[in-house]
C-alpha positions as CSV (number, residue, x, y, z in Angstrom):
1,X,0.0,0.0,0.0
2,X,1.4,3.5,-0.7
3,X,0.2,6.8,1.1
4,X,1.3,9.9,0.6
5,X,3.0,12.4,3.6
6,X,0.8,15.4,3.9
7,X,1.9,18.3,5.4
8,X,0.1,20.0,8.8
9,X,0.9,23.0,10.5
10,X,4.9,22.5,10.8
11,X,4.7,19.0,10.4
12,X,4.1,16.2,8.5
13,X,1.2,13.8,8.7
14,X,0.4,9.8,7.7
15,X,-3.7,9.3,7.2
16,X,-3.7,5.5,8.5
17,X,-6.7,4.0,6.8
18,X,-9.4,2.6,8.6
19,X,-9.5,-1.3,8.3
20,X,-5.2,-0.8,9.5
21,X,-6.4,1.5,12.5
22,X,-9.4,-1.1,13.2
23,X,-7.4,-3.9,13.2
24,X,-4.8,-2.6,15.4
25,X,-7.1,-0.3,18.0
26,X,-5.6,2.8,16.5
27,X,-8.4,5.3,17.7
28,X,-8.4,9.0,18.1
29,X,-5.6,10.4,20.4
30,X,-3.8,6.5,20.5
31,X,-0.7,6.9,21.6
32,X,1.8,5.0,18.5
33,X,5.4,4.4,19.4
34,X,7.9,5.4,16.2
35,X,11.3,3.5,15.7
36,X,14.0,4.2,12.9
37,X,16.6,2.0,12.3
38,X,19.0,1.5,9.1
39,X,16.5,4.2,7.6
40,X,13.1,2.0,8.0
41,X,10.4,4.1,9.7
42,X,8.4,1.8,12.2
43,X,4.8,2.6,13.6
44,X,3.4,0.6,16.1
45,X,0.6,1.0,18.9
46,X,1.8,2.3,22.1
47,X,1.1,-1.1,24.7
48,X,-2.1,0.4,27.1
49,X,-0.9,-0.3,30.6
50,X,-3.1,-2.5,32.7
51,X,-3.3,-2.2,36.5
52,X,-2.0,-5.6,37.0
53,X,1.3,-5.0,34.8
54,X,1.7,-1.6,37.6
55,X,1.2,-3.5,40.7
56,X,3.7,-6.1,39.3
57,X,6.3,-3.8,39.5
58,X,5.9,-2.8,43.8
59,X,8.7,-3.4,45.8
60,X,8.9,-3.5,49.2
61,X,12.0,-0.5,48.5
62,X,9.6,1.4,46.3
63,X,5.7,0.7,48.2
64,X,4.3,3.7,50.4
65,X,3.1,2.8,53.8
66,X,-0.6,3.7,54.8
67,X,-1.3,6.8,56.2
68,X,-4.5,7.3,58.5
69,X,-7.2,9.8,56.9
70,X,-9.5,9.0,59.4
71,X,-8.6,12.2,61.5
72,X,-8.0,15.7,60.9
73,X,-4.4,16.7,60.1
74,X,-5.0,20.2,59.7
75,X,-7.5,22.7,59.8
76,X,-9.6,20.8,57.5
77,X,-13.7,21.1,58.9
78,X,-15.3,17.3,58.1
């Protein structure tokens, strides 16, 4: 498939037709992850981060204790 580069505002834009974007999830405001190497331009989707792959990565070095909310610490009226 060939597309042609359009340009918009100071840069330059790719139109990714809509069975590609469908198949991939390529929405509006997806966030796409750009590699060049030995001059090939690569275009991929952006991996979504799930809540499980974030609480994989706590560490007893990096994990914030509990603090207790259930009084006033300042001048706060409940």
């Amino acid at each position: 498939m060939t597309l042609a580069v359009k340009k918009w505002g100071n840069s330059l834009a790719l139109r990714i037709p809509k069975d590609i974007a469908q198949t991939l999830h390529i929405e509006d405001n997806s966030l796409l992850e750009l590699t060049l190497e030995n001059q090939t331009l690569t275009i991929k989707p952006k991996a979504n981060t799930h809540l499980e792959d974030l609480v994989s990565k706590i560490t007893e070095t990096n994990l914030h204790h509990e603090i207790d909310t259930s009084r006033s610490m300042g001048n706060e009226e409940w």
